[in-house]
C-alpha positions, -999 to +999 in steps of 0.1 A: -482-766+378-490-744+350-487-713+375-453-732+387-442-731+358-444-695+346-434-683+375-399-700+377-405-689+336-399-654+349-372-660+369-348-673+346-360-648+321-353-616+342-322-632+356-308-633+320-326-596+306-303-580+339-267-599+324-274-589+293-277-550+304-246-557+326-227-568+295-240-538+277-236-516+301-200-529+310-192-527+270-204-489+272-185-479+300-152-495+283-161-479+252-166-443+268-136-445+288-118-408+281-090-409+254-075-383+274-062-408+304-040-427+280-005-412+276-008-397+240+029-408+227+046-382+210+081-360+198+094-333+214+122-307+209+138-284+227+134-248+219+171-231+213+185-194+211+210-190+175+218-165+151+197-169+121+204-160+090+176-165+059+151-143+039+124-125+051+088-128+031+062-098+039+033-092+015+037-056-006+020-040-032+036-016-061+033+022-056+045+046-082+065+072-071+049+101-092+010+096-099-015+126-109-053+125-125-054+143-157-078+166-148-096+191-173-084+227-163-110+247-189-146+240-207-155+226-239-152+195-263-123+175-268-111+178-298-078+161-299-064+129-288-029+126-287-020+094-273-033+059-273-044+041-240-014+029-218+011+045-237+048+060-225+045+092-224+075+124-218+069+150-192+053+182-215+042+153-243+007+169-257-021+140-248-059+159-255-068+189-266-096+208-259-116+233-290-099+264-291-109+286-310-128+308-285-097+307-264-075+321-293-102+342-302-099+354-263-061+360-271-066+379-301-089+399-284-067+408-255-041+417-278-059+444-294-071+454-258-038+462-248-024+474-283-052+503-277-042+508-240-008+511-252-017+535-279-040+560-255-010+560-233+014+574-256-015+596-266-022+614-232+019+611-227+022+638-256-004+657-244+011+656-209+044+668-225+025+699-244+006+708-214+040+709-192+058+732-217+022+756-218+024+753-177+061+769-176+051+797-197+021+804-177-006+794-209-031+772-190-042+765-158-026+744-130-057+722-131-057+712-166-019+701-157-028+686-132-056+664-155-031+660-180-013+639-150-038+621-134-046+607-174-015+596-180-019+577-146-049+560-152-039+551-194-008+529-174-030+516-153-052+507-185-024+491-199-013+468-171-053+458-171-050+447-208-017+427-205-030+405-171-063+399-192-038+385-223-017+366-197-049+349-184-062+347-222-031+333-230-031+307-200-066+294-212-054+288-245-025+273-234-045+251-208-069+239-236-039+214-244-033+186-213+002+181-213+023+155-190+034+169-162+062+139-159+072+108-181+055+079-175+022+059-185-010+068-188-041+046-184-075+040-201-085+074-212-115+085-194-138+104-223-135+104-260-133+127-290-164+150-287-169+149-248-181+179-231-155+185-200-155+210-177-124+224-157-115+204-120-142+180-124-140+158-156-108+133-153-089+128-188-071+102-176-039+089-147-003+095-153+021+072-130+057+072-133+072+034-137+108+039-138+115+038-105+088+025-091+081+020-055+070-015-033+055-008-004+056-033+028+047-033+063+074-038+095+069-047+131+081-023+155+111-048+163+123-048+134+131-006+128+164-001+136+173-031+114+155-016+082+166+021+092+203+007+096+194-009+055+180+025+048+213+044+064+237+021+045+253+012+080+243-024+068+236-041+038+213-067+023+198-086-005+158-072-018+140-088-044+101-092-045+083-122-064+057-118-091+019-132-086+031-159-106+057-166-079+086-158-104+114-137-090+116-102-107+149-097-126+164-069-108+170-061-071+160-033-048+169-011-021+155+004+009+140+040+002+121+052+029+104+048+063+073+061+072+076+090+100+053+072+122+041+037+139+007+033+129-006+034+167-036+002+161-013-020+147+020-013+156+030-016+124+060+006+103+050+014+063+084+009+043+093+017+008+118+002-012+127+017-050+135-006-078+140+002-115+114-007-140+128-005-177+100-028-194+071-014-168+065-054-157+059-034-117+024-021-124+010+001-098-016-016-079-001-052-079+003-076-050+041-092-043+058-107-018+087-085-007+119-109+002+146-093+026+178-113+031+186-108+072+205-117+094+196-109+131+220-091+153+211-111+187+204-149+193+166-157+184+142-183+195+138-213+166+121-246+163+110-272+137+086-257+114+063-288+115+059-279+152+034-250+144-003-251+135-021-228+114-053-219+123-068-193+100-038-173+100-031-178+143-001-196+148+000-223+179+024-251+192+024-274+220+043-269+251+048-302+272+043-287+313+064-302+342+029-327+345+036-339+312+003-325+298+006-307+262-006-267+266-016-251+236+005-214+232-001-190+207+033-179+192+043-150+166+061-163+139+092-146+123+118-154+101+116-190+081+145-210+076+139-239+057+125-266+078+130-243+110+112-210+121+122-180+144+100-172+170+092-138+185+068-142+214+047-170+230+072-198+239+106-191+259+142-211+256+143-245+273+105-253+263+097-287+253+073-286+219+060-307+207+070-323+169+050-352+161+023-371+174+004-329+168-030-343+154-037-366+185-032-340+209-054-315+228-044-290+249-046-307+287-041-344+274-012-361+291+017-372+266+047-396+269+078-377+251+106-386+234+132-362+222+134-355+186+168-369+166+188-340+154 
């Protein structure tokens, strides 16, 4: 009975151990069933051709028009400092000087040189003159004339010695003063009263121009004849750049120049537009955001902004295929205008995107559509 018993025991015990995996296993299978087989409901739009109209953003950076290192151009301490650090400066405005006395001393010197060169010159002149007057009556001999000739010769070349060692005397001296070369500002200074410089090697300081100043920016190679039709004046539009702090400078711009060349590894054209700069608030070296009003000559590509992704600076959308499924495309962005975008490449006219519905999506999961309300 007892053996009976546990036997049947068993039975019933085993019997209910195998549902209960069933029921697991059935709850399992049910809970892993692949999201991707359901229809992911979603909002599509068409994309459409238009003429846009609408600014332009491309990140720039201020160049000055006119820069040049102050660079000392002959030995010893400076003395002298003109100028305080960042002032405005005018083009031939003193800013250091350097000690010189041994370079006056150097002029005075060459002076004197060439005072004595003059002075042996006229000397060997007159005896040139007596000689020749001796010669025609046959007193001396044709060599000493001839001597007499040769002096006079060498005393001018004497002479022109002296006065290139005063110009170059003179040079140093001038030289031991840096001058601007153009208005502008100058920066930090570099050394201090009582610094031993040396010429071509220790830099004084950095002159820029500010007024104009220059914003730099980078084109694609679509967009040239556009920019060199701005540059031309065959068309015309509206430049402004905003500040770091996203304000809007004051005044506007124009286009200046285009670089001669494509750079070949990025297909990329450098442009520089020229803006005036009366309180020096464009300071060489800072970041903006250059804003071009355009307006594009042919129909483009546009659709809902809220249709792209951003994925560390790679732009994507959904593309809803004949199956219905979603494919991921990588598209390049172009101009913005407001809740819409221009696209240049990756999607074609007639393509379904999709709108809503983005974050349930993968690329390859099937989706039921519904056209977006315009």
């Amino acid at each position: 009975m007892n053996k009976n018993y546990l036997f049947s025991a068993l039975i019933i015990g085993s019997a209910i151990f195998w549902q209960s995996c069933s029921s697991k296993d059935g709850a399992q299978q049910k809970q892993g069933a692949t999201p991707g087989e359901m229809a992911i409901p979603v909002t599509t739009a068409t994309v459409e051709k238009q003429i846009v109209s609408g600014i332009k953003n491309y990140p720039a950076s201020v160049v000055p028009l006119q820069e040049a290192d102050l660079l000392a151009e002959v030995s010893g301490y400076v003395t002298k400092i003109y100028v305080s650090d960042g002032a405005m400066v005018k083009r031939g405005q003193p800013l250091y000087e350097i000690d010189r006395i041994r370079y006056q001393a150097a002029v005075d010197q060459a002076k004197a040189n060439l005072e004595i060169a003059k002075a042996n010159l006229q000397r060997v002149e007159k005896d040139l003159t007596r000689y020749q007057t001796l010669a025609d009556q046959d007193a001396i001999a044709k060599q000493t004339l001839d001597y007499a000739f040769t002096d006079v010769n060498n005393q001018k070349a004497q002479v022109q010695a002296a006065q290139a060692a005063l110009t170059t005397a003179q040079t140093n001296l001038e030289r031991s003063i840096i001058r601007a070369p153009f208005s502008g500002a100058v920066g930090i200074s570099q050394v201090r009263i009582g610094a031993l410089v040396s010429p071509g090697t220790t830099l004084l300081n950095t002159v820029s121009a500010i007024d104009p100043i220059a914003v730099e920016f980078q084109i694609s190679e679509r967009e040239i004849s556009e920019f060199a039709a701005y540059e031309s004046g065959r068309s015309s539009t509206e430049i402004s750049v905003s500040l770091p702090d996203r304000s809007t400078y004051a005044l506007a711009g124009k286009i200046a120049t285009m670089d001669r060349a494509v750079d070949p590894t990025t297909g990329r054209l450098k442009v520089r537009a020229s803006f005036s700069n009366p309180q020096n608030d464009l300071r060489a070296g800072m970041n903006l955001t250059m804003n071009v009003k355009s307006t594009s000559a042919t129909e483009q590509l546009v659709i809902p902004f809220k249709a792209v992704q951003d994925q560390l600076g790679v732009y994507n959308v959904y593309v809803v295929n004949d199956s219905s499924q979603a494919d991921i495309r990588p598209v390049e962005l172009g101009l913005k205008l407001g809740d819409k975008v221009v696209v240049n490449s990756g999607i074609d006219v007639g393509d379904k995107i999709i709108v809503d519905g983005i974050l349930n999506v993968r690329s390859g999961a099937k989706v039921i559509e519904k056209e977006e309300s315009k």
